[in-house]
OpenMM code with the backbone's topology and positions (N, CA, C; nanometers):
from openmm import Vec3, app, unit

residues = "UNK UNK UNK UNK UNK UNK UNK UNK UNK UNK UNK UNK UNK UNK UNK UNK UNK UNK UNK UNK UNK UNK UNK UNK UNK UNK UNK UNK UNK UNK UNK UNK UNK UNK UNK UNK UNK UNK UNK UNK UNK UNK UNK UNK UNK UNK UNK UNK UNK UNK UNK UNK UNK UNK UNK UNK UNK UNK UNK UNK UNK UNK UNK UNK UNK UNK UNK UNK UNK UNK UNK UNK UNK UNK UNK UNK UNK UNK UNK UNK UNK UNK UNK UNK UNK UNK UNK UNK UNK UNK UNK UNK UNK UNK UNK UNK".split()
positions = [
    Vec3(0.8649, -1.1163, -1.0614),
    Vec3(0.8463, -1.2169, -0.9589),
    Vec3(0.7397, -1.1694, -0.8602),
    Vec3(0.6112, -1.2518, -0.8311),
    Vec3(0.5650, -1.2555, -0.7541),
    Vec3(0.5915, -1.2376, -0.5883),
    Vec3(0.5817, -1.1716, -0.5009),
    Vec3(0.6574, -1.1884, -0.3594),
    Vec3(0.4737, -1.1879, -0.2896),
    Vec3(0.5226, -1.2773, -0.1769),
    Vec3(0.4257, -1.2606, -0.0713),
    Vec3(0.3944, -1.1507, -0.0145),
    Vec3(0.2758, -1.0832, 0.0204),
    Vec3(0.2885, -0.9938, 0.0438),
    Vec3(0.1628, -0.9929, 0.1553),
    Vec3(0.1747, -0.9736, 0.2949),
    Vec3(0.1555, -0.9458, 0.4359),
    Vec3(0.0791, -0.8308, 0.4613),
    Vec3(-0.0766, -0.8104, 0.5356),
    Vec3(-0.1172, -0.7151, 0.5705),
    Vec3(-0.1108, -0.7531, 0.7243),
    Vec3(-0.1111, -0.6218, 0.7717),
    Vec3(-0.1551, -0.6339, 0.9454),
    Vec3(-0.1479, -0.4888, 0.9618),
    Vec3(-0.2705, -0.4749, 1.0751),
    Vec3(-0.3825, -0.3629, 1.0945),
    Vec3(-0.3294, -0.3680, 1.2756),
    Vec3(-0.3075, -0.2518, 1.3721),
    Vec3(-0.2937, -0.2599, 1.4744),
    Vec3(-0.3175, -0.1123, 1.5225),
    Vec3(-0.4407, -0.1108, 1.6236),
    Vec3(-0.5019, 0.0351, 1.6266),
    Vec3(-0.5423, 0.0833, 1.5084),
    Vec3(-0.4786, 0.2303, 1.5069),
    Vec3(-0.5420, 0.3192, 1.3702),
    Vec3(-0.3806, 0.2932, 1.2743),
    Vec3(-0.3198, 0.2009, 1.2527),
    Vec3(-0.1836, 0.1771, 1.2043),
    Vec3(-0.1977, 0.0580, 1.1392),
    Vec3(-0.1652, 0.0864, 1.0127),
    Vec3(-0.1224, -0.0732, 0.9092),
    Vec3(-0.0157, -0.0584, 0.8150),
    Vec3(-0.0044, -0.2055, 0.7714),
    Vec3(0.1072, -0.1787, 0.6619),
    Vec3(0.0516, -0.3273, 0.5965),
    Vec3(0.1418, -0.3241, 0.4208),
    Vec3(0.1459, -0.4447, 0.3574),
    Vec3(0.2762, -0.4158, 0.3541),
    Vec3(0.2964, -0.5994, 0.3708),
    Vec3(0.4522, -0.5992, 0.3988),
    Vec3(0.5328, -0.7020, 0.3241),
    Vec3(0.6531, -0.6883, 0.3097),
    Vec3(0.7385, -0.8844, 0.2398),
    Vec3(0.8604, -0.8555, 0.3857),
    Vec3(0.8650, -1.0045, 0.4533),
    Vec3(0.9202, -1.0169, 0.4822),
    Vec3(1.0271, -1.1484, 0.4469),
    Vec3(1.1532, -1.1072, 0.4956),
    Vec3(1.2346, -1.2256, 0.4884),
    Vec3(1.3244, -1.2346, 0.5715),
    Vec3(1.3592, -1.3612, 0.6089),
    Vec3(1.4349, -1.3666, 0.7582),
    Vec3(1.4141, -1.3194, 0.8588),
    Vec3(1.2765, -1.2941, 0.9385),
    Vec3(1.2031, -1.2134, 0.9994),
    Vec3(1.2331, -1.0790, 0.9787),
    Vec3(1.2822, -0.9743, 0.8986),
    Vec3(1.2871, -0.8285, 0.8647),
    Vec3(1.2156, -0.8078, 0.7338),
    Vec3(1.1774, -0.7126, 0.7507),
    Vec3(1.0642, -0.6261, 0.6891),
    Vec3(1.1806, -0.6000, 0.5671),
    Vec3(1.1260, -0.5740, 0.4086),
    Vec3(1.2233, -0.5940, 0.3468),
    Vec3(1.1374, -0.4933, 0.2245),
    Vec3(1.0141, -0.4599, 0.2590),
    Vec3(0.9365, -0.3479, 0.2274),
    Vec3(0.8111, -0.3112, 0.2341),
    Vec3(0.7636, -0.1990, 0.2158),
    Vec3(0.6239, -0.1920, 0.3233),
    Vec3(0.5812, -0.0703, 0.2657),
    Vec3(0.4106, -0.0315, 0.2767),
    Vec3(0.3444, 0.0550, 0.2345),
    Vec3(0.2708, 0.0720, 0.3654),
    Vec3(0.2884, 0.1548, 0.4379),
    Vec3(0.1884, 0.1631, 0.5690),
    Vec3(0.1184, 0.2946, 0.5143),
    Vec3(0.0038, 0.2710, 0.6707),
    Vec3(-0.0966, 0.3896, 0.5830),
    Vec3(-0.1447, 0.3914, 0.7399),
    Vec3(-0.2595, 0.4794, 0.7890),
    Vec3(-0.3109, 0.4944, 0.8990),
    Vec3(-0.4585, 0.5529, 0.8932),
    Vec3(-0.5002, 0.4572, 1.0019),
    Vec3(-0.7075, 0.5170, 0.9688),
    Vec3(-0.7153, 0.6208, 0.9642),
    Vec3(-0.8105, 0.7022, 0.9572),
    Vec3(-0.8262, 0.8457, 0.9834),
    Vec3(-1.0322, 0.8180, 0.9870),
    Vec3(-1.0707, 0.7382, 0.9522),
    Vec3(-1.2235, 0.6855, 0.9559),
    Vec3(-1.2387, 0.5213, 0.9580),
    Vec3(-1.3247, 0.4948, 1.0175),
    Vec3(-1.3606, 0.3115, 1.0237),
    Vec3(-1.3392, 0.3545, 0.8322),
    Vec3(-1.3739, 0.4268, 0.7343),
    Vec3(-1.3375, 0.3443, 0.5730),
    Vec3(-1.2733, 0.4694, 0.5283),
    Vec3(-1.2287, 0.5134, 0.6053),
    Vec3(-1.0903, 0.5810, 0.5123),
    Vec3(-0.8971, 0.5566, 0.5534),
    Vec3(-0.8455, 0.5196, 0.4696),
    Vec3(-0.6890, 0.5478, 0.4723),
    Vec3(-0.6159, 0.6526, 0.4581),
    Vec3(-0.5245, 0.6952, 0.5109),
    Vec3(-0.3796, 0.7914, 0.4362),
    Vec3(-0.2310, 0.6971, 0.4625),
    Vec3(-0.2405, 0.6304, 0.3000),
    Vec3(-0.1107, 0.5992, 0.2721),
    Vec3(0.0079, 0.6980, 0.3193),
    Vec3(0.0888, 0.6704, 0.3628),
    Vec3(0.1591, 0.7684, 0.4001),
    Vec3(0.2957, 0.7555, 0.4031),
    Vec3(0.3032, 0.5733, 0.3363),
    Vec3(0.4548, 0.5397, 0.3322),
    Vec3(0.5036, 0.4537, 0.2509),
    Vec3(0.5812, 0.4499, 0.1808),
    Vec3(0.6428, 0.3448, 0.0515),
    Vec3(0.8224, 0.2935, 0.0702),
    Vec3(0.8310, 0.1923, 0.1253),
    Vec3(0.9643, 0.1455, 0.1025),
    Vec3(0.9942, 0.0199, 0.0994),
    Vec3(1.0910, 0.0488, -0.0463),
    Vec3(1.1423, -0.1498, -0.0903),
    Vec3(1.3049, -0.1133, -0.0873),
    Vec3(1.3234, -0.2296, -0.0036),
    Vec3(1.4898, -0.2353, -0.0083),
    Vec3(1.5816, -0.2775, -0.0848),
    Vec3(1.6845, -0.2454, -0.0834),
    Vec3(1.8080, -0.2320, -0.2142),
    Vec3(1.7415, -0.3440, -0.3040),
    Vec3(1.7418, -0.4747, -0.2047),
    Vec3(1.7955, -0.5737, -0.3069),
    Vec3(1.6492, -0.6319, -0.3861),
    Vec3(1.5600, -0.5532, -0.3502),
    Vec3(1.3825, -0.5562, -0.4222),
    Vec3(1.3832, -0.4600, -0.5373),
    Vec3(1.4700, -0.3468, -0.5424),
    Vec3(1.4326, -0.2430, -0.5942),
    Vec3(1.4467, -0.3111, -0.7805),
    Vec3(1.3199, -0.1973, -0.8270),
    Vec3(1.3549, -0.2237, -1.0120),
    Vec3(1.2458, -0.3755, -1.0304),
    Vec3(1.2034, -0.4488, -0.9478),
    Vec3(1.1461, -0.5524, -0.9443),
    Vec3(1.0123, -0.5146, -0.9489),
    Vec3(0.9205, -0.4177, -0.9238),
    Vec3(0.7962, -0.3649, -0.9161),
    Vec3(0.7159, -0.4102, -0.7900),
    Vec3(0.7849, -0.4242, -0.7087),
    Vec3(0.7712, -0.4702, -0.5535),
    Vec3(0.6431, -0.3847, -0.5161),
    Vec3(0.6810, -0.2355, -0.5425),
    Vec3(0.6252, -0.0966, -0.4900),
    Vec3(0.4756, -0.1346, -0.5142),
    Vec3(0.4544, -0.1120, -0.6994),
    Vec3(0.3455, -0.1872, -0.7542),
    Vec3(0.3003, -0.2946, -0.6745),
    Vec3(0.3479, -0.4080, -0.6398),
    Vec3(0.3318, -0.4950, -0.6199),
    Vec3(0.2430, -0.5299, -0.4351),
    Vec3(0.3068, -0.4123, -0.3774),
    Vec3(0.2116, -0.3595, -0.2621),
    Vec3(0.0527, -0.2546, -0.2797),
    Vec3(0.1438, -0.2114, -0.3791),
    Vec3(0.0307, -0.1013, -0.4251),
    Vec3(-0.0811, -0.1602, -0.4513),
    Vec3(-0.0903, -0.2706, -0.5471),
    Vec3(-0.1815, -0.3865, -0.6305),
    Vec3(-0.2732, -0.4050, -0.4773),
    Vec3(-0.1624, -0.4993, -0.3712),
    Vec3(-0.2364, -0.5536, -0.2433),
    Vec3(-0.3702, -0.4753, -0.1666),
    Vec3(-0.2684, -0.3178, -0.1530),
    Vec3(-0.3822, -0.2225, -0.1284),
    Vec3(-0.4771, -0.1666, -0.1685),
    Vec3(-0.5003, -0.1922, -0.3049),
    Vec3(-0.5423, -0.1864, -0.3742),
    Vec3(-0.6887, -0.2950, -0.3705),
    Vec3(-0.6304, -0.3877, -0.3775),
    Vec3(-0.7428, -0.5003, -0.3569),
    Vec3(-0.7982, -0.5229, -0.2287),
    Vec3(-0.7210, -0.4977, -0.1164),
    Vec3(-0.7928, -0.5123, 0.0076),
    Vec3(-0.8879, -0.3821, 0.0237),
    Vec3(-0.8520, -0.2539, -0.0147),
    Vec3(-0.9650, -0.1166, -0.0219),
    Vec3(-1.0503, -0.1802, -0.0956),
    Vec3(-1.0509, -0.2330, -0.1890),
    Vec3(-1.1810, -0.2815, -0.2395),
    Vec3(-1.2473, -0.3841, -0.2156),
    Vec3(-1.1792, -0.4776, -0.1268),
    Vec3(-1.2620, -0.5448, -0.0706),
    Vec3(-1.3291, -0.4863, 0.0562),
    Vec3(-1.3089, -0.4208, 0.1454),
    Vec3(-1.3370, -0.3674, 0.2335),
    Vec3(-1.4278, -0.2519, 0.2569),
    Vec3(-1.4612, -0.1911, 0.1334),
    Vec3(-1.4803, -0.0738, 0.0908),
    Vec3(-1.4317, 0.0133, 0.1668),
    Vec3(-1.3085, 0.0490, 0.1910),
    Vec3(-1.2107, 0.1678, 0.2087),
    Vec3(-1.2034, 0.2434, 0.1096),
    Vec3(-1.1667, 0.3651, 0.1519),
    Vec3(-1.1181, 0.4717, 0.0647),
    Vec3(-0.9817, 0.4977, 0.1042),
    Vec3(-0.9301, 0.5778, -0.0049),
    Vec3(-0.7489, 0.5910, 0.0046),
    Vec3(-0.7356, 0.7386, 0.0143),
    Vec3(-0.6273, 0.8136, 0.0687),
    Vec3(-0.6284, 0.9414, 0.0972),
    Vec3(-0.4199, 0.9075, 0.0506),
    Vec3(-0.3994, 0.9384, -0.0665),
    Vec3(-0.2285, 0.9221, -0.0778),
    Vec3(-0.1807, 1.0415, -0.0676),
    Vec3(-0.0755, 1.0370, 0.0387),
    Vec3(0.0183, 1.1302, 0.1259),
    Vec3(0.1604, 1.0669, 0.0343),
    Vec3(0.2044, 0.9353, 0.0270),
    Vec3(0.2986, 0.9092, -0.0427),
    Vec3(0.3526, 0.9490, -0.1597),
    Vec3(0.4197, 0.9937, -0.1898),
    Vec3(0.4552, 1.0532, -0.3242),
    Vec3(0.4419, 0.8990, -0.4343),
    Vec3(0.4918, 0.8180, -0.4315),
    Vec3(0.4693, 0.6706, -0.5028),
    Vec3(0.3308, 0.7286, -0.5383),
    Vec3(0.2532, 0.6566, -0.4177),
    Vec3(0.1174, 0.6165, -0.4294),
    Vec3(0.0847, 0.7199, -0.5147),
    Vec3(0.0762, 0.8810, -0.4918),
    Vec3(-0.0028, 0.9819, -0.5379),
    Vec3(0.0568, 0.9493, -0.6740),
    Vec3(0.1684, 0.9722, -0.6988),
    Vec3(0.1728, 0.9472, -0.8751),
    Vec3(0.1457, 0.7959, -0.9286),
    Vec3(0.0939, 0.7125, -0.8538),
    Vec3(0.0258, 0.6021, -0.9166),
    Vec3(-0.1479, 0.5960, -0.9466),
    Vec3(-0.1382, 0.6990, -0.8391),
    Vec3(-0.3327, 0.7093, -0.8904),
    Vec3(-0.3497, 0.8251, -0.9811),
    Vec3(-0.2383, 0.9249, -1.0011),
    Vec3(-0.2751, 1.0566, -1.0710),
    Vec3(-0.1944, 0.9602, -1.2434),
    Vec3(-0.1551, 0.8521, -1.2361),
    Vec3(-0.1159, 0.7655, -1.3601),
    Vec3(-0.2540, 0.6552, -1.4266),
    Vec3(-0.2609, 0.5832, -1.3374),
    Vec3(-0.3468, 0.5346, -1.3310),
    Vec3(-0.4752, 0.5278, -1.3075),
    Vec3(-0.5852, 0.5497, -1.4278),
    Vec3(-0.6948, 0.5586, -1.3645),
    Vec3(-0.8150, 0.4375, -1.3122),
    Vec3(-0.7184, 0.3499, -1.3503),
    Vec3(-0.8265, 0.2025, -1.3110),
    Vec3(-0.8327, 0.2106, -1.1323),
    Vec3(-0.7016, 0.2832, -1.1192),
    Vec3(-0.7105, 0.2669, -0.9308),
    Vec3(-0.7931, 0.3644, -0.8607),
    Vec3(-0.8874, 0.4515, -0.9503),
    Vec3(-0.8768, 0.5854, -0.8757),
    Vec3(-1.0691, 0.5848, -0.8203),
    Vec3(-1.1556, 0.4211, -0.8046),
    Vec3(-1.2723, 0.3727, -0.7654),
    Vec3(-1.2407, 0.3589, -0.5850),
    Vec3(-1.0785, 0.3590, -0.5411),
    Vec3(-1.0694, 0.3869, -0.3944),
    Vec3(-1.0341, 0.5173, -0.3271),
    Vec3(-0.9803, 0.5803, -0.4604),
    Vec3(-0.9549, 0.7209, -0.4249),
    Vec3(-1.0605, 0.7789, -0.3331),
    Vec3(-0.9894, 0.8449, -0.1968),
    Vec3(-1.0866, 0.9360, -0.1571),
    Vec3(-1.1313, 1.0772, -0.2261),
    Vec3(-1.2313, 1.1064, -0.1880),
    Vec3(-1.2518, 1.2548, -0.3093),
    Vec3(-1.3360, 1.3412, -0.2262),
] * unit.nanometer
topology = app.Topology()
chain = topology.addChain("A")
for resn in residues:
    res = topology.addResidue(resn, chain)
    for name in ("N", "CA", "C"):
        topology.addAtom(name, app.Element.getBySymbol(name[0]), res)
């Protein structure tokens, strides 16, 4: 299943998010460290998301907004890091 999925940027602080019933219900935040660099630094989907590929499913978002933006990614998250050290189609935002 597809879920909506929410960015918002405030200072050097962001996240992609799903909300429902106004609560945050899971989220990948990350924080500037350069006008085009990120450090992911956080991964969480709640009980009733989990097994659904939600995680992925943020991951994908950030994924596409670093590349639209031309950002680079710096993964601190354990998720994230074993999704780019899996995946190598993602690894054109990798910072290096």
């Amino acid at each position: 299943m597809e879920y909506s999925i929410e960015h918002s940027e405030n200072a050097s602080r962001g996240a992609f998010h799903i909300q429902r019933n106004g609560q945050r219900i899971a989220e990948m935040t990350y924080r500037r460290t350069h006008p085009s660099v990120v450090v992911v630094d956080h991964t969480y989907v709640g009980p009733s998301l989990r097994g659904h590929g939600v995680a992925r499913q943020l991951q994908d978002a950030m994924v596409a907004w670093a590349r639209e933006t031309d950002t680079k990614v710096i993964p601190v998250c354990s998720y994230v890091k074993v999704q780019f050290d899996l995946d190598p189609s993602l690894r054109d935002v990798l910072h290096t």
